[in-house]
N, C-alpha and C positions, 0 to 999 in steps of 0.2 A: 229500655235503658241500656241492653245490651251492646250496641251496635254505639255506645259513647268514646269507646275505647279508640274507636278507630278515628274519630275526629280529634282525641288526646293527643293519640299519637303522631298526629300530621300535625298538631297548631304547635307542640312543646313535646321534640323528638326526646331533647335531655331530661325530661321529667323533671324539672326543678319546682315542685308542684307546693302552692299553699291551696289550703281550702277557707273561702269564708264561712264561717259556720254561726248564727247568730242562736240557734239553741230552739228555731221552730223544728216542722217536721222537715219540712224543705231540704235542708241543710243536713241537718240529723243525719238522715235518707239519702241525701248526696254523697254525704261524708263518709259512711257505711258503704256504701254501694262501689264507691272509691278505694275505698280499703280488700273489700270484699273482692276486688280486681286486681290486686297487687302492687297496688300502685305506693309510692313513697311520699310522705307529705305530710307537713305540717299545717295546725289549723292558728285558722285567727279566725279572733272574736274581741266586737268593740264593745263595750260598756257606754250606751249613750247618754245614763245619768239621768235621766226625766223621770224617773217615775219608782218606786222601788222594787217594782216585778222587774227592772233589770237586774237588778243583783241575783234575784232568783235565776235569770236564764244567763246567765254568766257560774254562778255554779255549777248547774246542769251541765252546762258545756264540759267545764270541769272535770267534773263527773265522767261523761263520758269520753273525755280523751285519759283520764287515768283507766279507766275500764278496758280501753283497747289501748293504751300505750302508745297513744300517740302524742308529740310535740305541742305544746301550746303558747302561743303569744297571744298578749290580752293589751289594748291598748282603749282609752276611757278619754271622756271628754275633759277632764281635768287636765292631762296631757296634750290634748288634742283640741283646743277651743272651736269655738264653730267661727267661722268667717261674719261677714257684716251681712251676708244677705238679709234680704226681708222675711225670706220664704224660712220656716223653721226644717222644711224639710231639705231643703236647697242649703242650707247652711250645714247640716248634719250630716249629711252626704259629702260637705268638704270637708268636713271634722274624719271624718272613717278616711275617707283619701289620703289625708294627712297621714293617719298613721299606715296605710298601705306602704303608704310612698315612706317612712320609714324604718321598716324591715329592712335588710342588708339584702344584695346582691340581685337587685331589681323582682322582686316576686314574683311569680308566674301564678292566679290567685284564678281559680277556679272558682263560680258563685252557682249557685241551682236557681235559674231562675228556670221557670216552667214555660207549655207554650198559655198556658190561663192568665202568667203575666202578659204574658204579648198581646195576649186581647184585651186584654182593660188596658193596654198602653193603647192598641191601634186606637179603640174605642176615644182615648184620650185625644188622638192627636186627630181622627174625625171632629171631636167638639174644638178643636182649638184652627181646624178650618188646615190639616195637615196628613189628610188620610196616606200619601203616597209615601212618609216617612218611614225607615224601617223603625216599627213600636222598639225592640231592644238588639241594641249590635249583639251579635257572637264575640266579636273577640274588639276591645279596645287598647291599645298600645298608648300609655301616658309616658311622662317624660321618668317614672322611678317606680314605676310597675304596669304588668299587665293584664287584664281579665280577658277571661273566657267561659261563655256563658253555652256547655256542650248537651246541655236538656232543654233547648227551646221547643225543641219536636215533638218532647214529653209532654202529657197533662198533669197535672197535678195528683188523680187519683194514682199514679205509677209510684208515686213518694209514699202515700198516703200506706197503698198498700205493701210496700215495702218494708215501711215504720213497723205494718201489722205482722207480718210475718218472720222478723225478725226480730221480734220482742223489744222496739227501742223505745215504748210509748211513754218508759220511766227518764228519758230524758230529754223528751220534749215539752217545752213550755209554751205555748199559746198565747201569741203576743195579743195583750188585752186591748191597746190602740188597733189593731185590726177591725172590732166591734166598732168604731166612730164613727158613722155615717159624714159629720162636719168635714171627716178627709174626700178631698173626690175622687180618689180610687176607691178606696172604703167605699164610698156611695154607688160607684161602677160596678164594685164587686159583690155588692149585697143587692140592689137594687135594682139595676140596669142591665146587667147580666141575665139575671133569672129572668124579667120580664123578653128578653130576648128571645131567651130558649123556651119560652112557653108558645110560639109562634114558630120559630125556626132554631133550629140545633144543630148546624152545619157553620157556625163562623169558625171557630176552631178551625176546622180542617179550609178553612179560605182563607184565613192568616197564614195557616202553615205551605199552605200552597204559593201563594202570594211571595210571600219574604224566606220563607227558609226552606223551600225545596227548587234544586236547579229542573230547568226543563225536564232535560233527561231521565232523573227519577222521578219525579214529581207525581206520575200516574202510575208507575208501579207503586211508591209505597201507598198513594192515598188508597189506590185498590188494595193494598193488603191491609192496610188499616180497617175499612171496610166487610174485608172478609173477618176479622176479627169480631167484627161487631155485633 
């Protein structure tokens, strides 16, 4: 995770930096890890209203940005309704947009996504008949903000034990929709995944090869990935 600073600092020289922070470990562990670099920034976090374990991980959050002092905007589906889509998730993803998109002074919004999403998206876009898609851009430029997604390299377990080693586990909350297999990521990620790697344990490092590493490094770092291993 070390080496994120340096893609910060080429996408967003000015640091005018938000972080999303929805209250798993992901974020948590980004958001930490962000701070823990010196970096300056404000978190957001949307309230999606489904379910009442969102109030809980909207505390937490809470919680932890009064713990470390950092800024907080909180924007909720009550404010933010969801679009016509069909999809509830396609709809809720314009709802959180919405409120992106109205922060002041265009946001610069850093997310953790890891590179274990990147495989259950490529996974996704192999089943929709789209393998050659990149599974999640690094950086999207919208017309009233912008992300940047600078852990795609990372795996998940780098958050996980980050969370451990720096005592954050009292404000992570475990989103309980994660458990739903009826999601098809859900279903990717509990199902589809595992029966993968009990055969072959190398997609990881062929996603990251594939879409987020340029020629030029591409074989030094999967070798030193490798020699770590």
């Amino acid at each position: 995770m070390q080496n994120t600073r340096i893609h910060i600092d080429r996408i967003f020289p000015n640091h005018n930096l938000h972080v999303a922070v929805s209250g798993g470990v992901d974020s948590i562990s980004a958001a930490h890890f962000l701070l823990h670099m010196n970096y300056d920034f404000k978190i957001l976090h949307f309230n999606h209203q489904q379910r009442p374990q969102n109030k809980e991980m909207q505390n937490s959050v809470e919680n932890f940005c009064e713990s470390f002092d950092l800024d907080l905007v909180v924007g909720s589906l009550d404010e933010f309704p969801p679009g016509d889509s069909t999809s509830e998730e396609k709809a809720l993803r314009e709802a959180r947009h919405a409120f992106f998109g109205s922060v002041p002074t265009k946001p610069q919004i850093i997310m953790a996504h890891h590179l274990d999403d990147a495989v259950e998206s490529y996974l996704m876009n192999c089943i929709t008949g789209k393998p050659e898609h990149k599974p999640i851009p690094e950086f999207c430029d919208w017309e009233n903000f912008t992300i940047y997604r600078p852990f795609l390299k990372n795996r998940k377990l780098s958050f996980i034990n980050w969370c451990k080693n720096h005592n954050l586990e009292k404000f992570v909350v475990d989103d309980e929709s994660n458990d739903d297999v009826s999601y098809r990521r859900n279903y990717i990620r509990k199902v589809v995944v595992p029966s993968i790697n009990n055969i072959y344990s190398g997609l990881p490092k062929i996603v990251k090869k594939k879409f987020y590493l340029n020629e030029k490094n591409s074989n030094q770092e999967l070798q030193k990935e490798e020699a770590q291993t």
